[in-house]
N, C-alpha and C positions, 0 to 999 in steps of 0.2 A: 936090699930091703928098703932101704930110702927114699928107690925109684920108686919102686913100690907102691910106698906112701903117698908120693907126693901125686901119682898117678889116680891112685883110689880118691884122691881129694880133690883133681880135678873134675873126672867126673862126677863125685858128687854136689861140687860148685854145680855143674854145666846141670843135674836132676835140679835139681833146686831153682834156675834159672827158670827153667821150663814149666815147672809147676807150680808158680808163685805168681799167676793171675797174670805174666806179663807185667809186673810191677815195674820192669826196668824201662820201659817204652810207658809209662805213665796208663797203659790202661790195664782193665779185668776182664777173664771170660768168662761171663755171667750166663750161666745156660738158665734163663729166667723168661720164661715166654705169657707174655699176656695173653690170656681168653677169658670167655667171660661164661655164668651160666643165668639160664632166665627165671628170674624169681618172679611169681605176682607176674608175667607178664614186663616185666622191664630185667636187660639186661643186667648185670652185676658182676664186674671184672677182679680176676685176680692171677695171678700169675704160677706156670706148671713147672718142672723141671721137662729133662730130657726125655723121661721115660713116660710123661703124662701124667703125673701125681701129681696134685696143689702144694705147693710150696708157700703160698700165700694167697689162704681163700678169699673169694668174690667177696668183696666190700665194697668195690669205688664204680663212680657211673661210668668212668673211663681212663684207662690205664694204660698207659706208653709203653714203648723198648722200653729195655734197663739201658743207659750209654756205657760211653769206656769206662767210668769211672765209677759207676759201678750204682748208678742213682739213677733212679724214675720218675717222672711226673705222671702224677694223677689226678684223678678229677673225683670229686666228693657228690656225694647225692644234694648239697645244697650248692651247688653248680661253684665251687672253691678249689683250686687248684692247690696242691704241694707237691711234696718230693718226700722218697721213700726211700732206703736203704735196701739191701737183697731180703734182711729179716724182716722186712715189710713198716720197719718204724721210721718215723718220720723224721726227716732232718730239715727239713723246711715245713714250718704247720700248714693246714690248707685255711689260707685266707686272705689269697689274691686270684684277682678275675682270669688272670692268664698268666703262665711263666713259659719263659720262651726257652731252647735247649741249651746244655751248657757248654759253654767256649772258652777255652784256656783257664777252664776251672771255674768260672763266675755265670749266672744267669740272672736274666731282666726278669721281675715279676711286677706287673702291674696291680695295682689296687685303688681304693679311690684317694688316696694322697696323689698319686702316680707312679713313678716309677723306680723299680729298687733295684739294686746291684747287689746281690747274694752271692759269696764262695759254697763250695763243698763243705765247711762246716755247718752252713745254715747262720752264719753271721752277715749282718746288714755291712756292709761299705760303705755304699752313698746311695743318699736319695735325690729323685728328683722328681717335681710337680707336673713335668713337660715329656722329656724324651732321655731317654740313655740307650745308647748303640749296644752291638753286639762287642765285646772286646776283641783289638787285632793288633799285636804288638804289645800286648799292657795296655793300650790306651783303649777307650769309646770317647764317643760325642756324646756330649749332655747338653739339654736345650732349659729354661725357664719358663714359663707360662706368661706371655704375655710381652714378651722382650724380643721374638725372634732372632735370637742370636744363638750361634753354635759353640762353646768352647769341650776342650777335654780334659779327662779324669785321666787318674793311673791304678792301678789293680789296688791300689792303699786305700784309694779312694780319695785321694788327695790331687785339688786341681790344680794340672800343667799349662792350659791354656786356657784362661780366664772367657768369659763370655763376649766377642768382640763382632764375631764374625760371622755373615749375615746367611740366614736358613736359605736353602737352597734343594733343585732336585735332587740331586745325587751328593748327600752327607758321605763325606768321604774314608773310609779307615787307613789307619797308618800303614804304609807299605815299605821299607826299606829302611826306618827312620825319617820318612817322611809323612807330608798331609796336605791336599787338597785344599784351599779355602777359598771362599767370598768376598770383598771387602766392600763393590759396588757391582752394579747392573752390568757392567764393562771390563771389572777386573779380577781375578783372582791372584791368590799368591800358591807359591809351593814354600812351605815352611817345615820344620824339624822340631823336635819334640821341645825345645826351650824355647816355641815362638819365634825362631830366627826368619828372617824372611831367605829362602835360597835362589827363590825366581816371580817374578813378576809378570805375570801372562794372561797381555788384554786382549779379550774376545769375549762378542755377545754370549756366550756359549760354550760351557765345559762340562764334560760328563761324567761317565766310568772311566776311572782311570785303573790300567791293571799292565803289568810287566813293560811299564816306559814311555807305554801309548794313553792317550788321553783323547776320548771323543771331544770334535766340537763343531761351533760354526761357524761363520764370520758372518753371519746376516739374521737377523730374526725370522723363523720359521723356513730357515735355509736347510740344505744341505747338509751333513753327517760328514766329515771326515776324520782324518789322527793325526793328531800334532804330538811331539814327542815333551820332554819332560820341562827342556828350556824355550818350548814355545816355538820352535820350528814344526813348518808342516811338513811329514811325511807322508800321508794319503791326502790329495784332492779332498773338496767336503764335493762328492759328489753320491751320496746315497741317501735315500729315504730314511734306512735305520743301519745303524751300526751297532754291533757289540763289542765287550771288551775283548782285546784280546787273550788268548788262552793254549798257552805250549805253542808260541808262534804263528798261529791263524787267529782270524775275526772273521766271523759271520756277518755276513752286509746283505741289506734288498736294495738293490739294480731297480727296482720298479720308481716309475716317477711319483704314485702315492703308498704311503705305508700300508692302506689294505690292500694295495696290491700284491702277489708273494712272486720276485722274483731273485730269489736264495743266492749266492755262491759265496765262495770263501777264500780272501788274499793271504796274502803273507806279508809279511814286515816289511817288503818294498812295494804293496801298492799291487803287484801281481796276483792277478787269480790264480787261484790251483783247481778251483772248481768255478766255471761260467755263472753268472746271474740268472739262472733257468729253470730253478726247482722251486716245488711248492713247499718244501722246509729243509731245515736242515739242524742235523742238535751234533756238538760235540760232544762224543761218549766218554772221553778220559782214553789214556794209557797207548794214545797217535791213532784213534778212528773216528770216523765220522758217521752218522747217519743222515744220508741223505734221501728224501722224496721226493717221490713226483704226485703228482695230483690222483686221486682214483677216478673219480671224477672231472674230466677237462672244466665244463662245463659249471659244477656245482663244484669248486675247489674247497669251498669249506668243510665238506664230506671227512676231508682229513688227506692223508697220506698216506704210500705206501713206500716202504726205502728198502734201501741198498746199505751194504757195508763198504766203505771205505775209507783209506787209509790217508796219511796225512800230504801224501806226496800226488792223491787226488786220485791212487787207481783204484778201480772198481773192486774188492774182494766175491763178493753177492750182485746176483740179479735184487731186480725191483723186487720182492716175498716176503718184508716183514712187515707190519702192521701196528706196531712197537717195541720200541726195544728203550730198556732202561741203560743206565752207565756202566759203564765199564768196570769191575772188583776183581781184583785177585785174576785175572786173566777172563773173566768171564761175565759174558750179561744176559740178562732175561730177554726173551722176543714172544712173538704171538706169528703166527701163519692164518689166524682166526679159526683156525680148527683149534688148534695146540697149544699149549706153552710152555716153553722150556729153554735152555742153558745151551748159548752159542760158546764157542773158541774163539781164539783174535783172529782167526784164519776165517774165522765165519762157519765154521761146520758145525752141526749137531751134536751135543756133549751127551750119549746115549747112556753111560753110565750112572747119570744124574736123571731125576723123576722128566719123566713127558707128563703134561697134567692134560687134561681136557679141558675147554673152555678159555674166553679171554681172559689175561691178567699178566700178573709178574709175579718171579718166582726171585728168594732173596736169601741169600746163603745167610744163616742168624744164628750164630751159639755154633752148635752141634745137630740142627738141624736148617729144614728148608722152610720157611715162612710160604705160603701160595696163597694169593689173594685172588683167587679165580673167580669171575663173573658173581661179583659182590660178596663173596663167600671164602669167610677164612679158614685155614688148614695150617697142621705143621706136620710137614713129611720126614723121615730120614732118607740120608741120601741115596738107598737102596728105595726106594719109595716107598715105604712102610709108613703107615697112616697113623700118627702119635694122638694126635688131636682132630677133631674138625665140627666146623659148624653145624650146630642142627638146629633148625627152626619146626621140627616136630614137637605136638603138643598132644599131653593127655588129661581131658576134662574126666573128672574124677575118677572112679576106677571103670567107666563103663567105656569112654570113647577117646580114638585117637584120630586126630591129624596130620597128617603126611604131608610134606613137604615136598612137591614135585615141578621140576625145573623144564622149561618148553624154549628152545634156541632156536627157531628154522633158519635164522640169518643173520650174522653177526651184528647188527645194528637191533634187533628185539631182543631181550629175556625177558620171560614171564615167567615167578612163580607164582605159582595155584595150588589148593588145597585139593586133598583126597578127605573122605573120611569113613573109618574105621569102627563099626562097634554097633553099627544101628541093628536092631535087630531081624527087622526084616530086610531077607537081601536084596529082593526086587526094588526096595525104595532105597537102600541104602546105595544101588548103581543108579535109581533115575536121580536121587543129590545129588552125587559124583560126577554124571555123565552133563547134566545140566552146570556144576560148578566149572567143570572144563572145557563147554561151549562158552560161558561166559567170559570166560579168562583168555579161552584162546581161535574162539571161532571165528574171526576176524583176521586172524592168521594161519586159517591151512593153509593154503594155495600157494604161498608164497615159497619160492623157493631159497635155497641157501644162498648162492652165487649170485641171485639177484640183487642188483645194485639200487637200494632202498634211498630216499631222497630225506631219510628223517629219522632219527634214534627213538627207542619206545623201551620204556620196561616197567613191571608190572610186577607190585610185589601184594602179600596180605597178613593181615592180623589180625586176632582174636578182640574186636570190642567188648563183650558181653556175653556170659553165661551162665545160666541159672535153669535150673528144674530141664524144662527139656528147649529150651530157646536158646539158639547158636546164632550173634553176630558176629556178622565180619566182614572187617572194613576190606575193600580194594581198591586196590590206590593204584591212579599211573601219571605213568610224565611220558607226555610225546613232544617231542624237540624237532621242529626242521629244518635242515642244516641250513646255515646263515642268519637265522631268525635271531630277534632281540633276544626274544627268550622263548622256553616252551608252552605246551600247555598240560595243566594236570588232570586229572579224572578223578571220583572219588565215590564208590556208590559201596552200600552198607547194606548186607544182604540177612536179610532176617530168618531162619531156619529151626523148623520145628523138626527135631531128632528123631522123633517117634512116629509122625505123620510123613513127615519127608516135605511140609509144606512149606512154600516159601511166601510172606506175609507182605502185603500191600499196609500203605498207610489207610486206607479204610477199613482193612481189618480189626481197627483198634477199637474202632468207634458202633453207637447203637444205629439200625439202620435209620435209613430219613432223619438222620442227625447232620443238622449242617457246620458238619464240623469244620471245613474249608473256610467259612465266613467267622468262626469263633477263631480258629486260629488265625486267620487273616490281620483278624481285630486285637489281638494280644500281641502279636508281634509289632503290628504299627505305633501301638502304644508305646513299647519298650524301646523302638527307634528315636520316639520322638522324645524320650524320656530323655537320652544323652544331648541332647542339645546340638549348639553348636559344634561339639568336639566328634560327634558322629561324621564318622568315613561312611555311613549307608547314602546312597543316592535317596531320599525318601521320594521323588517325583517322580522315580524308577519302579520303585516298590507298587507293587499293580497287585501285590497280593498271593497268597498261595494257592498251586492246584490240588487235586482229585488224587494225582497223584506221586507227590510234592517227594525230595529227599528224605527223608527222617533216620534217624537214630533212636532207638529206645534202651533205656539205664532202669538200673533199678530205680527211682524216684521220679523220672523225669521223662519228658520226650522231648527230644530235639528235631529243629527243622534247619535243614542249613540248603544253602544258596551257592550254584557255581562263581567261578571270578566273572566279573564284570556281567552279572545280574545285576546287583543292586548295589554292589561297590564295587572300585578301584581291582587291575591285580593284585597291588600287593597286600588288599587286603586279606586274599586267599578265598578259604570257602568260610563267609560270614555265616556263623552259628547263634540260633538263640532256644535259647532252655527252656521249657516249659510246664512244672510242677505239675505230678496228676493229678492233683488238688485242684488246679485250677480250670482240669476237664472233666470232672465227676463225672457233672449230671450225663455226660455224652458221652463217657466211656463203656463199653461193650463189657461188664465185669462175668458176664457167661458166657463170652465167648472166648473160641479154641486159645486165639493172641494172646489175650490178656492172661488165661488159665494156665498159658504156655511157661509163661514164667512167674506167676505169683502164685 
């Protein structure tokens, strides 16, 4: 009878174990998945369970994972960050600019003092005006404003190493009971949590340091090699870039300049396991690698396509993925650009778990699959059953709807484009339709899948304005060519009368043989000149508007805006100026279809 007992009480210990959030390993399973719903036009995030029920309705502008411990950052509609509980209450109030995730229990939130060291209760530690690290060991680096110096905190919030030690690239975290420091241009120290000095090690140049190895250089704008902890060299500095090391490999480029990419990966004596010859290479965790090679010889910045391999350098996969994230629990996400779905360490296709369509990553979360497919988020069960998923469909009041339809012909485009629903007559309701999807996507029939595009394009849209029977809508694109500083955007705002099916020029607004080019001309240049000095407009640029100019029309207002580097800078985007209809009576067309369309 006693065995009995003590049996029935074991396994009740071992139910208890198991059910209790994982408390004993410090974290929780929080089956608590952010999405968001579109209110007014802007989204509004809140978090579901596993079944797809709110658990904590849409409030915030933007809403995190829950982490292990069981707390989320969020973002408020007056762009303020806190932290939330599962029951949605707040344990950090929102009102810092940014809070960074939490590490060994404590998180950085910035504000305009600076920067704060928060626990899990939502209690302040320490402040600082300048900089506070991520905690590693109990310790961060904390900096001052104005003093360039580094010292460190301990999780009390109580400082261990006083402010001494001079700002540097690579602020370093404690690792073994040890830390990194600066003291001159030439020197650093290795010192231990009471200040001690343990080693002394002069060179121009010290980096990441991780399990023993420590990048450096012996020459200013020299060479990359590994010195180990007392300052002996074990790898030559003979590479452009070096990384730390990681489960006994470092990734190194062999190329003589850093935009060069010529990849391979040593071991702890200096020996390759993989040759200097790929276009990337990322360690996945758990002894694999992802290795590329160029898709592109030619245009190498196109990207990569890789291979799986293992730490001892053999091939697992041919060259076939196109991404692949880290390694969890035996398994990691890939892309074939058709597909994406859930490799083995072996490299084979995990067929029991969702295949998705479309580029992305797929991310084991709670009790279900997170999919972040070609800009569009989902959460699947692992049978692929569809719990949640995005929808950018929209229904203007009870007569007409929006559809949201997606156009891929080649893994470097997506475009979506609207459909729309509701118009009464159907011959015009296909010539909107058939005209919004030459728009969106007539520039891309031809193309084929497989064909090797020299520049990334996507193309999304939104509802600007709707009132009585007038539909705008913005569409917006970014084309990028590969290696470029940066890309370019597009932005045109399509004016559409529901009932007519017609689509509106900016002289439609206006009474005929109204010169309304020269009045609006004339109001804009005013307002330019009105900012003074601090105007970014090129005004020698400004040559004035045409016939038939960008525009935007609001309920109050019309707007005329200008591509980049019209008549300003890129970054100043697409320069916009307002213009009251008050200020265009006399010339506005008030019996005509435009204006009737929507007033």
């Amino acid at each position: 009878m006693k065995k009995l007992k003590v049996s029935f009480m074991i396994i009740f210990v071992f139910i208890i174990l198991i059910y209790s959030n994982n408390s004993i390993f410090g974290q929780e399973n929080i089956d608590l998945y952010p999405v968001f719903k579109e209110i007014n036009g802007e989204k509004s995030w809140g978090y579901i369970d596993k079944e797809g029920s709110y658990v904590i309705e849409p409030r915030f502008k933007y809403a995190q994972d829950f982490q292990d411990n069981g707390l989320a950052i969020v973002e408020t509609e007056q762009l303020l960050y806190g932290v939330i509980d599962k029951t949605g209450k707040y344990i950090v109030e929102p009102k810092f600019q940014y809070i960074c995730s939490f590490k060994e229990g404590i998180t950085i939130a910035e504000d305009k003092r600076g920067y704060n060291a928060i626990n899990e209760k939502g209690e302040l530690i320490f402040q600082s005006d300048d900089y506070i690290s991520d905690f590693n060991e109990g310790k961060a680096a904390f900096s001052k404003s104005g003093q360039s110096l580094i010292g460190y905190i301990n999780k009390s919030g109580k400082v261990i190493i006083p402010l001494q030690y001079q700002w540097h690239k690579y602020i370093d975290d404690f690792q073994t009971g040890k830390v990194l420091v600066k003291i001159d241009k030439d020197t650093y120290l290795l010192i231990n949590e009471n200040n001690q000095v343990l080693e002394i090690l002069n060179y121009k140049y010290l980096g990441a340091r991780n399990e023993g190895f420590i990048t450096f250089r012996d020459k200013v704008n020299g060479k990359l090699g590994y010195i180990d902890e007392q300052g002996n060299i074990l790898v030559e500095a003979k590479f452009s870039d070096a990384y730390p090391f990681k489960n006994g490999l470092a990734i190194v480029n062999g190329a003589e300049d850093t935009w060069e990419r010529e990849y391979g990966v040593i071991d702890t004596t200096g020996n390759f396991i993989l040759k200097p010859q790929y276009n990337d290479i990322k360690n996945l965790g758990q002894g694999l690698l992802a290795v590329g090679v160029a898709i592109d010889e030619i245009v190498n910045s196109q990207g990569s396509v890789y291979a799986l391999v293992n730490h001892q350098g053999e091939f697992i996969t041919d060259f076939k993925y196109y991404s692949l994230s880290d390694f969890n629990n035996g398994l990691a996400s890939v892309s074939d650009r058709r597909y994406t779905f859930f490799i083995d360490e072996t490299g084979n296709k995990v067929r029991d778990l969702p295949i998705v369509e479309g580029i992305g990553e797929l991310s084991l979360t709670g009790s279900l699959i997170k999919a972040e497919i070609d800009d569009r988020l989902s959460y699947l069960t692992k049978s692929s059953n569809i719990v949640w998923e995005e929808s950018r469909d929209r229904n203007l009041g009870n007569i007409y709807t929006i559809v949201e339809k997606k156009y891929r012909p080649n893994p470097t485009v997506l475009i979506y484009y609207p459909k729309l629903i509701g118009i009464e007559d159907n011959k015009i309701e296909r010539r909107v339709n058939n005209r919004l999807k030459n728009i969106a996507i007539g520039n891309f029939i031809d193309i084929n899948f497989d064909e090797d595009l020299y520049y990334d394009y996507q193309a999304e849209f939104e509802i600007e304005f709707y009132n009585k029977s007038l539909l705008v809508l913005e569409f917006s694109s970014y084309e990028y060519p590969f290696g470029a500083a940066h890309g370019m955007p597009s932005l045109d705002y399509l004016h559409i009368d529901l009932k007519s099916g017609e689509f509106y020029n900016l002289s439609d607004l206006f009474k005929a043989n109204s010169d309304y080019v020269s009045i609006i001309t004339k109001l804009i240049k005013e307002e330019i000149e009105s900012q003074g000095e601090d105007s970014m407009i090129w005004l020698d640029e400004y040559q004035g508007i045409e016939g038939n100019q960008n525009f935007i029309l609001g309920e109050e207002a019309l707007s005329i805006y200008f591509y980049p580097y019209q008549i300003a800078p890129y970054s100043e985007g697409f320069p916009t100026f307002k213009i009251p209809y008050t200020k265009l009576d006399n010339i506005i067309n008030k019996s005509g279809e435009l204006w009737n369309s929507f007033n």
